[in-house]
Jmol script that loads the backbone (N, CA, C; Angstrom):
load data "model"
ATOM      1  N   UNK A   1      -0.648   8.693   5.633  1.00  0.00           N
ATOM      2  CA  UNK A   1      -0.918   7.324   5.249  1.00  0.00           C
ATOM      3  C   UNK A   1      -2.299   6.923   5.764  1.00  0.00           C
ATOM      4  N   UNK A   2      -2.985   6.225   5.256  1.00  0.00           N
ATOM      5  CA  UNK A   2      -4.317   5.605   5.380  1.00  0.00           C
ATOM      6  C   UNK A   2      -3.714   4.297   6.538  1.00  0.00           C
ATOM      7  N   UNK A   3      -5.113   4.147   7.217  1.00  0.00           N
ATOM      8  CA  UNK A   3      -4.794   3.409   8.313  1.00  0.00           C
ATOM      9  C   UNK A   3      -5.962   2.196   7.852  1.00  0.00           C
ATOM     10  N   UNK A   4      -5.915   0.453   8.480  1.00  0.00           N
ATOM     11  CA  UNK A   4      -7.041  -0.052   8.220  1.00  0.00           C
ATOM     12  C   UNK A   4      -6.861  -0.686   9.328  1.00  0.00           C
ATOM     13  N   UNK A   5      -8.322  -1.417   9.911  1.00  0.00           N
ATOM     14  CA  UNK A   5      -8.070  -2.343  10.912  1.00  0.00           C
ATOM     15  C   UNK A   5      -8.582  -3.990  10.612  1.00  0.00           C
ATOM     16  N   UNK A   6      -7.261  -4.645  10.831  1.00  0.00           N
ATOM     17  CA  UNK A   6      -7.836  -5.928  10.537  1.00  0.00           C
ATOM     18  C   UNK A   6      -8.129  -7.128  12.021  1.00  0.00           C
ATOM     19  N   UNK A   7      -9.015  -7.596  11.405  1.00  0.00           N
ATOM     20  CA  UNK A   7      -9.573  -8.978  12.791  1.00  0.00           C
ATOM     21  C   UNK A   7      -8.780  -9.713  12.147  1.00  0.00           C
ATOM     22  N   UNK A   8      -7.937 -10.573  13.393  1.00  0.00           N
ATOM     23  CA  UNK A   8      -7.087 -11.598  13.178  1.00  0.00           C
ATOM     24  C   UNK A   8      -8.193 -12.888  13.595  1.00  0.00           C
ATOM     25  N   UNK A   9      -7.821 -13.898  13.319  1.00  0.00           N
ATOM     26  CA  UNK A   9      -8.744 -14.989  13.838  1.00  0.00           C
ATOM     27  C   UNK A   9      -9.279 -14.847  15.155  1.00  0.00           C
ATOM     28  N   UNK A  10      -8.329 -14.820  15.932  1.00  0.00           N
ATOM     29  CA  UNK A  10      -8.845 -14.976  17.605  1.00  0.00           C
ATOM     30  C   UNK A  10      -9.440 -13.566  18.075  1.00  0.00           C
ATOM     31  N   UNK A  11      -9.844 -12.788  16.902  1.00  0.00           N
ATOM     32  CA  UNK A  11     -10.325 -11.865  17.042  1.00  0.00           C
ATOM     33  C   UNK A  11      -9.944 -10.689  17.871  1.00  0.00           C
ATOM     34  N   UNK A  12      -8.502 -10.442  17.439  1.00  0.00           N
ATOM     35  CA  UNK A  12      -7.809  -9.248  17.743  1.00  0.00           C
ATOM     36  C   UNK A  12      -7.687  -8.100  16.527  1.00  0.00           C
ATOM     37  N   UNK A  13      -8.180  -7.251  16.995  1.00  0.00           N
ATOM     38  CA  UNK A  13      -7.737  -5.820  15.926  1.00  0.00           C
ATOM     39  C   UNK A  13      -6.236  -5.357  15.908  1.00  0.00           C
ATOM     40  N   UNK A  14      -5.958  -5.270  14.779  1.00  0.00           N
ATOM     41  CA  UNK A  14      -4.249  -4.971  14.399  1.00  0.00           C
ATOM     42  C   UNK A  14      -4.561  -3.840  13.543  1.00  0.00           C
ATOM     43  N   UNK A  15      -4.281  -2.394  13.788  1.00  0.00           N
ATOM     44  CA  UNK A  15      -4.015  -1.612  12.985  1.00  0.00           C
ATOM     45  C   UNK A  15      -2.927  -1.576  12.571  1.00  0.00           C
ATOM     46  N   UNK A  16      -3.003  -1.264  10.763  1.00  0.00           N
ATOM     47  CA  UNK A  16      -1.847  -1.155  10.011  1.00  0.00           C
ATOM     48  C   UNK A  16      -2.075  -0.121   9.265  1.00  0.00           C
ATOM     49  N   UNK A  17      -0.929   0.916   9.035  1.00  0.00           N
ATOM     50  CA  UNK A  17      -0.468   1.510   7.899  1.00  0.00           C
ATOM     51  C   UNK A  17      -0.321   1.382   6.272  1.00  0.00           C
ATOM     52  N   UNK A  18      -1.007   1.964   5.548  1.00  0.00           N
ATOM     53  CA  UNK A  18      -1.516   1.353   4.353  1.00  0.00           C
ATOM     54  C   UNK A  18      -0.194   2.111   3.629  1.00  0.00           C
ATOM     55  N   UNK A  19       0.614   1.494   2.736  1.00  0.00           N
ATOM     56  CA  UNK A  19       2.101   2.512   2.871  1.00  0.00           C
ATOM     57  C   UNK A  19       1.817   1.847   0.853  1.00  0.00           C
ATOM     58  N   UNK A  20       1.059   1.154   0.159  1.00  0.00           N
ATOM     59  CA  UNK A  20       0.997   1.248  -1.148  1.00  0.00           C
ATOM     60  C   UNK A  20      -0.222   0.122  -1.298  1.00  0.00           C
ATOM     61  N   UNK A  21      -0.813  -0.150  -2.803  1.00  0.00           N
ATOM     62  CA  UNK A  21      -1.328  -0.663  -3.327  1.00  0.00           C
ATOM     63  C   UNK A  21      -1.292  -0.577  -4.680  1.00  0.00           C
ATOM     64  N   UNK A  22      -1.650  -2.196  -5.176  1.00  0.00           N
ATOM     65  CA  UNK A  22      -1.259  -2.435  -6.733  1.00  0.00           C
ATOM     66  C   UNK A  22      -2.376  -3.481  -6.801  1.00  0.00           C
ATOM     67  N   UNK A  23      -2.896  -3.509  -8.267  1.00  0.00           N
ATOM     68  CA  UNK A  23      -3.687  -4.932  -8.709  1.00  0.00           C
ATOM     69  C   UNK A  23      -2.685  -5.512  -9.608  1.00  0.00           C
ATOM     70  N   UNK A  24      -2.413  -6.920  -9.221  1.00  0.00           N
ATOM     71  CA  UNK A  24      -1.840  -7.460 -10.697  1.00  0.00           C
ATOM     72  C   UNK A  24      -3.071  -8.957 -10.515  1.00  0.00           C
ATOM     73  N   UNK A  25      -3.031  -9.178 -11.579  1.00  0.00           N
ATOM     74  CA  UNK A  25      -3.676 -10.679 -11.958  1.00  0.00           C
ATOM     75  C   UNK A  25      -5.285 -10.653 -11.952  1.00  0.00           C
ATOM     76  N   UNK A  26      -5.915  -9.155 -12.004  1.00  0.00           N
ATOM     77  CA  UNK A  26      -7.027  -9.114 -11.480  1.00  0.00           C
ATOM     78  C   UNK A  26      -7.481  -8.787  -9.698  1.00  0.00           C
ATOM     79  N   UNK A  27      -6.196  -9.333  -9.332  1.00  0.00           N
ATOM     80  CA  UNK A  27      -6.176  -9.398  -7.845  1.00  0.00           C
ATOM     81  C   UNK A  27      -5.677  -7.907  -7.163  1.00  0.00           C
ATOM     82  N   UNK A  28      -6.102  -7.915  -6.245  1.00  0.00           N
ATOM     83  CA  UNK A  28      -5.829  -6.387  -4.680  1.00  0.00           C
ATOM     84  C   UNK A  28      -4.855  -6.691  -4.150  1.00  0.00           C
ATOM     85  N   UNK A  29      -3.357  -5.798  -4.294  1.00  0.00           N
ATOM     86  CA  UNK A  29      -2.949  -6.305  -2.839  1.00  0.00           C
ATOM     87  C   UNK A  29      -2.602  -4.965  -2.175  1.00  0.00           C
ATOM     88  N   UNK A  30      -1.947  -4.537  -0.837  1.00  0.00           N
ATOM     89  CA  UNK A  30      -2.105  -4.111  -0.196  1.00  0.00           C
ATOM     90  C   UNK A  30      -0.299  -4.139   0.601  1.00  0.00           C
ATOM     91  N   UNK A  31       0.197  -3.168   0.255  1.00  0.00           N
ATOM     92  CA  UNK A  31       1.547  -3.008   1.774  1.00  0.00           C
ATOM     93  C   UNK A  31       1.215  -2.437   2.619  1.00  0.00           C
ATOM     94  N   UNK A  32       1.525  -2.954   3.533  1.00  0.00           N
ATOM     95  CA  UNK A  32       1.124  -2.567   5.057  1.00  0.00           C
ATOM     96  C   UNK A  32       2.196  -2.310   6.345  1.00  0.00           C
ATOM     97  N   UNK A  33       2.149  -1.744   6.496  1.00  0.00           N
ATOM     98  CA  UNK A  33       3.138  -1.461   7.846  1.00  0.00           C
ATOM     99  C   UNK A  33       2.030  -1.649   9.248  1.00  0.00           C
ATOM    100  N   UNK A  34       2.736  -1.849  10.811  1.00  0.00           N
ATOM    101  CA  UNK A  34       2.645  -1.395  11.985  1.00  0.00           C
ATOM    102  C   UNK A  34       2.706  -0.372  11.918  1.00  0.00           C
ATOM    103  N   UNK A  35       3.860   0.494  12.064  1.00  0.00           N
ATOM    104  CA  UNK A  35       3.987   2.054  12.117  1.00  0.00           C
ATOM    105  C   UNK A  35       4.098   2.493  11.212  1.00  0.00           C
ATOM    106  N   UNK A  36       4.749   4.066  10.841  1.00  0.00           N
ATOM    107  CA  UNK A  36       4.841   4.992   9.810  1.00  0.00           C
ATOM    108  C   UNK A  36       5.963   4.768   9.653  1.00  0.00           C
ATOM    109  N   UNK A  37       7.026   4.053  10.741  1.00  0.00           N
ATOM    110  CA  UNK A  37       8.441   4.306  10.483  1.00  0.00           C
ATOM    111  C   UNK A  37       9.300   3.102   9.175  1.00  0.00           C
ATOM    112  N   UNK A  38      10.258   3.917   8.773  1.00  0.00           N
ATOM    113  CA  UNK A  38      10.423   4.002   7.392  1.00  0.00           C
ATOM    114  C   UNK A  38      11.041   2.327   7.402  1.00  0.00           C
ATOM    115  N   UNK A  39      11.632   1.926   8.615  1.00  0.00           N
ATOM    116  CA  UNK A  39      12.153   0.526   9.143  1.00  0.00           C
ATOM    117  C   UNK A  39      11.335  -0.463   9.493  1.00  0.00           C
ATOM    118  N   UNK A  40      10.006   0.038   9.714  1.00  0.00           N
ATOM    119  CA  UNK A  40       8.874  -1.153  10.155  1.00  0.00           C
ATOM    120  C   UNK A  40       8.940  -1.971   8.720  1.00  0.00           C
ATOM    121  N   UNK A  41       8.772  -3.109   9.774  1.00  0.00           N
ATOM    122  CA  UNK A  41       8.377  -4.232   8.870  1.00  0.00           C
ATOM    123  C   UNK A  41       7.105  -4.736   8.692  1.00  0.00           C
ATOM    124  N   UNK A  42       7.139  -4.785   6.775  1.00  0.00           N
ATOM    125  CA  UNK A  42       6.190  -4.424   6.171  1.00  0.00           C
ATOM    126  C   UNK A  42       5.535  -6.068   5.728  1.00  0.00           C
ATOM    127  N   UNK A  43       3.809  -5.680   5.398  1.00  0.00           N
ATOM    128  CA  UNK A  43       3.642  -7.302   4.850  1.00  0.00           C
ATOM    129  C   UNK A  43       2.664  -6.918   3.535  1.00  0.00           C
ATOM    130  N   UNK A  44       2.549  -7.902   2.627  1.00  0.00           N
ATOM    131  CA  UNK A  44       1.753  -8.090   1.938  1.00  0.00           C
ATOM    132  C   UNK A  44       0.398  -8.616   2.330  1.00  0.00           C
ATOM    133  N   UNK A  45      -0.586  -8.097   2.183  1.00  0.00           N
ATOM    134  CA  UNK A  45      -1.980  -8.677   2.160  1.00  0.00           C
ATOM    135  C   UNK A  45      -2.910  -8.599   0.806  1.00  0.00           C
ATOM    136  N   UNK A  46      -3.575  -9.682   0.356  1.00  0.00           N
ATOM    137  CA  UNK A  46      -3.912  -9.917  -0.794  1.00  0.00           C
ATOM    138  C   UNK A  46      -5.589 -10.045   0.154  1.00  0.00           C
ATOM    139  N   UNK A  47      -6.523  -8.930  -0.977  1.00  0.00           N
ATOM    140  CA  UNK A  47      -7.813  -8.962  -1.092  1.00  0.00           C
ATOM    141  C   UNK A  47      -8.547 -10.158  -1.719  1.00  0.00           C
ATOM    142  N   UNK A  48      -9.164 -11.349  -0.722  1.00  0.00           N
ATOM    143  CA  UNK A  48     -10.042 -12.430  -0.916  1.00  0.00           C
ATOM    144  C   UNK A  48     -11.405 -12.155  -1.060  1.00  0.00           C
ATOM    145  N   UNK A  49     -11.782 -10.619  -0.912  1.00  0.00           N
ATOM    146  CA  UNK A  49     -13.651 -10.485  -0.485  1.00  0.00           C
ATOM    147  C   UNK A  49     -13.956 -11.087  -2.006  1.00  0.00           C
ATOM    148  N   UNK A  50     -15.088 -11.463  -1.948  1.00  0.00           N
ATOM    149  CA  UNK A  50     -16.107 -11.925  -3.032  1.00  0.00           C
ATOM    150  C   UNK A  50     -17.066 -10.851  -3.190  1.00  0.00           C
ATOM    151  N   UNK A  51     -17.896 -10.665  -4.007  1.00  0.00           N
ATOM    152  CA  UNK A  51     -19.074 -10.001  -4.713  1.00  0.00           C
ATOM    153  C   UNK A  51     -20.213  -9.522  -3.306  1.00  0.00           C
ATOM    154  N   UNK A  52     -20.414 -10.552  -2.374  1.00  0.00           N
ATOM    155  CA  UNK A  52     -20.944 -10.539  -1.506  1.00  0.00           C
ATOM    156  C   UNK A  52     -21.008  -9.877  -0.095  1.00  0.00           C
ATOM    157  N   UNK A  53     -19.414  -9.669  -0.296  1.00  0.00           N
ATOM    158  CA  UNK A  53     -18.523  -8.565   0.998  1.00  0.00           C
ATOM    159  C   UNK A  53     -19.093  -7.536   1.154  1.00  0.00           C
ATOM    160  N   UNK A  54     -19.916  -6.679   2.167  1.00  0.00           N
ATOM    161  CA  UNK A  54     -19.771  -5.440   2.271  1.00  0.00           C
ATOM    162  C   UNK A  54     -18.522  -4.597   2.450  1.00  0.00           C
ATOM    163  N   UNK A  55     -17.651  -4.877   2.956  1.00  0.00           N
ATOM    164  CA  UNK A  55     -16.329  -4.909   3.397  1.00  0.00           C
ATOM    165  C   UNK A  55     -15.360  -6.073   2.933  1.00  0.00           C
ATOM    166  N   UNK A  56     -14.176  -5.061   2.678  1.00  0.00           N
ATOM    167  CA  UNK A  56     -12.943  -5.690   2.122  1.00  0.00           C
ATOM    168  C   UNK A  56     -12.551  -7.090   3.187  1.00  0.00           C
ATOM    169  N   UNK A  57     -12.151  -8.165   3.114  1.00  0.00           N
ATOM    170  CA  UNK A  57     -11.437  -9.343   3.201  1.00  0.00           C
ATOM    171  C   UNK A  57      -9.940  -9.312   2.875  1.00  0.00           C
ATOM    172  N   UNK A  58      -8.741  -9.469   3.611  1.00  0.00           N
ATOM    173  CA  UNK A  58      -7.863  -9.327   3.455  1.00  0.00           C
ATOM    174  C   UNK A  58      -6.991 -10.880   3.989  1.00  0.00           C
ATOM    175  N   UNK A  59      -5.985 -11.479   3.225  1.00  0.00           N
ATOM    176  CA  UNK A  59      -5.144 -12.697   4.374  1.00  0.00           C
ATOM    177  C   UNK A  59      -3.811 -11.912   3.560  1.00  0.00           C
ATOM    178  N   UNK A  60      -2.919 -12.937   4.400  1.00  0.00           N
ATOM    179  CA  UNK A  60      -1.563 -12.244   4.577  1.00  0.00           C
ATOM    180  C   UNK A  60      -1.247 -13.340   3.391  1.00  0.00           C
ATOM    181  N   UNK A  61      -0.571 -12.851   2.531  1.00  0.00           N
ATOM    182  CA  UNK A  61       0.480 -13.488   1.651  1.00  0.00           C
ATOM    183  C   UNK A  61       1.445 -14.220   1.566  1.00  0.00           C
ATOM    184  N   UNK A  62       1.440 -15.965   1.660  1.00  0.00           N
ATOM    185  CA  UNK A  62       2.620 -16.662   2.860  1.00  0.00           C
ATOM    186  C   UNK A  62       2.993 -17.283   1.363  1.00  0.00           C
ATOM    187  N   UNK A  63       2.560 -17.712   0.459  1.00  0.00           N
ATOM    188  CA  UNK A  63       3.073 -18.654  -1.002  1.00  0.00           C
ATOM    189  C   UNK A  63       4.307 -17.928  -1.354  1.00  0.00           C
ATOM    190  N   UNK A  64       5.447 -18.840  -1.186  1.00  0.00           N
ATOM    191  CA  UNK A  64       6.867 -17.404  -1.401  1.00  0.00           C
ATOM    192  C   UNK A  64       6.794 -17.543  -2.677  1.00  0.00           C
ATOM    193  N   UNK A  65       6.273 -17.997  -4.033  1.00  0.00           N
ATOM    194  CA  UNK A  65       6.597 -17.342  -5.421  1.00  0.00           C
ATOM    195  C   UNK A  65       5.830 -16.546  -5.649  1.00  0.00           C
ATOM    196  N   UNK A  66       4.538 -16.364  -4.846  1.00  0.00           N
ATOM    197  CA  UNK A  66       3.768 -15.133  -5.278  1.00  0.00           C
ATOM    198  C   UNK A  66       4.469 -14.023  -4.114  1.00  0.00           C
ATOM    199  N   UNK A  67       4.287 -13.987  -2.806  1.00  0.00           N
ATOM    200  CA  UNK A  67       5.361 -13.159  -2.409  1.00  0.00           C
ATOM    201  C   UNK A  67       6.567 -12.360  -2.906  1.00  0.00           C
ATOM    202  N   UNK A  68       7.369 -13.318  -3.434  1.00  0.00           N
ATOM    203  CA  UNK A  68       8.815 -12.795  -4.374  1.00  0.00           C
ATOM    204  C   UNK A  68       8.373 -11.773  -5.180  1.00  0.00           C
ATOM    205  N   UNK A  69       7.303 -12.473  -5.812  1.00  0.00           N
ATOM    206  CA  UNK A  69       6.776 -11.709  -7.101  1.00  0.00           C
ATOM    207  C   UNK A  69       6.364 -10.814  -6.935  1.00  0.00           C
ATOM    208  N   UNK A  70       5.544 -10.453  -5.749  1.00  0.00           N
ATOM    209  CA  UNK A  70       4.677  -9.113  -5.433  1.00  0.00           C
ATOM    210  C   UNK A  70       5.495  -7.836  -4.279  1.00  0.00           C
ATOM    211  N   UNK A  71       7.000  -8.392  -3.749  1.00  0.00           N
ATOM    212  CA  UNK A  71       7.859  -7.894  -3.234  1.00  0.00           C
ATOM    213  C   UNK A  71       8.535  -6.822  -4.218  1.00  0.00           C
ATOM    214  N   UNK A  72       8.730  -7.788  -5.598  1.00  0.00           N
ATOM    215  CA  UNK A  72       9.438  -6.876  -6.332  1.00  0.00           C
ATOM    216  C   UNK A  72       8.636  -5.953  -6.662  1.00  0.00           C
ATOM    217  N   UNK A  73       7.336  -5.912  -7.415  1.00  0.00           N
ATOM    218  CA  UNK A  73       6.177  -5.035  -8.121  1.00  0.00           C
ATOM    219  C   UNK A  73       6.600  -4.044  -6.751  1.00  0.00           C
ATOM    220  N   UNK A  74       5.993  -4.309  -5.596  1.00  0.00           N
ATOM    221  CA  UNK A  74       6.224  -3.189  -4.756  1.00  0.00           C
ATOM    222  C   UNK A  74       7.352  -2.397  -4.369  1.00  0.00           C
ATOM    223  N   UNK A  75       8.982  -2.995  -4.672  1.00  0.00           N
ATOM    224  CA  UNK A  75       9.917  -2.784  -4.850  1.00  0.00           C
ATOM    225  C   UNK A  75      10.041  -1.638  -5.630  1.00  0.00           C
ATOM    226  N   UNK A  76       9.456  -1.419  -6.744  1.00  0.00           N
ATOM    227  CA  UNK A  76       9.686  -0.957  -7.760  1.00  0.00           C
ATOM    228  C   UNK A  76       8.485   0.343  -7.588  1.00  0.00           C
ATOM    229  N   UNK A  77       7.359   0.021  -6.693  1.00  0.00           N
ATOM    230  CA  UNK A  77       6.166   1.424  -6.441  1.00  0.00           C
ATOM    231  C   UNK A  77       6.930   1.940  -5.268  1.00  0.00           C
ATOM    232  N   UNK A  78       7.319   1.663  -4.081  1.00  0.00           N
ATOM    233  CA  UNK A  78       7.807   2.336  -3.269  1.00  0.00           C
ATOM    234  C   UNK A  78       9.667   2.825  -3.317  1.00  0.00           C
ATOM    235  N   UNK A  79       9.949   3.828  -3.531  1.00  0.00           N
ATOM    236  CA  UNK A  79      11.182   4.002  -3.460  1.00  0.00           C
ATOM    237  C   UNK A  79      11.633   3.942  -2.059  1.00  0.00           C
ATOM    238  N   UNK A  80      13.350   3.550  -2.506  1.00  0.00           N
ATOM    239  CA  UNK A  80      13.629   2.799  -1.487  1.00  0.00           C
ATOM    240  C   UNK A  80      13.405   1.881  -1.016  1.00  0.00           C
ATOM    241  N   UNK A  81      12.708   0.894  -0.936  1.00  0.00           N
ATOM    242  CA  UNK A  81      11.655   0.303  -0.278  1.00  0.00           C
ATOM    243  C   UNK A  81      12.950  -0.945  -0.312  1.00  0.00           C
ATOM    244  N   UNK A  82      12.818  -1.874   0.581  1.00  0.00           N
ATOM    245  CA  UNK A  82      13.611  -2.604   0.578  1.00  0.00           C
ATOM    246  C   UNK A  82      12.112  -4.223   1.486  1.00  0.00           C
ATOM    247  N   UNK A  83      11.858  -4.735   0.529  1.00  0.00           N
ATOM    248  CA  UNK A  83      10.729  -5.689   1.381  1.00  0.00           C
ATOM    249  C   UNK A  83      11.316  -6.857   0.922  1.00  0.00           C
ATOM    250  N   UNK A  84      11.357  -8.217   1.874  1.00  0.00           N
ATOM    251  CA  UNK A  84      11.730  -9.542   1.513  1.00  0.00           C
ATOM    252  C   UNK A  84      10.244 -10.319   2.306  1.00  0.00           C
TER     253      UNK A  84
END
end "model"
wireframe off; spacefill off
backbone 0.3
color backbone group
């Protein structure tokens, strides 16, 4: 699995486990795990960079109808996968 590191505001690095990716709407998003393990709990992050980014821009996905929506799409790329 591909690993990325993200700056949280207060400027902590959180490595995560890159465990799938899909575009729908034009848009990036990104499943992510803590660990490799098959039980970690997983999040959505949706790509915000603009044209201007040298580097990718990532926030976490909190709107629960786009959530729902992008739970299932990933539902359906990762087998097994069980994400709420």
């Amino acid at each position: 699995m591909d690993k990325i590191l993200i700056t949280a505001e207060d400027g902590e690095q959180i490595e995560f486990y890159v465990v799938e990716q899909t575009r729908v709407n034009g848009k990036d998003y990104i499943l992510v795990a803590e660990t490799e393990d098959e039980e970690a709990e997983a999040y959505i992050l949706k790509d915000v960079s603009d044209s201007n980014e040298t580097q990718a821009v990532y926030e976490f996905v909190e709107e629960e109808d786009e959530l729902s929506a992008l739970a299932a799409v990933f539902s359906e790329l990762v087998d097994d996968a069980d994400i709420v």
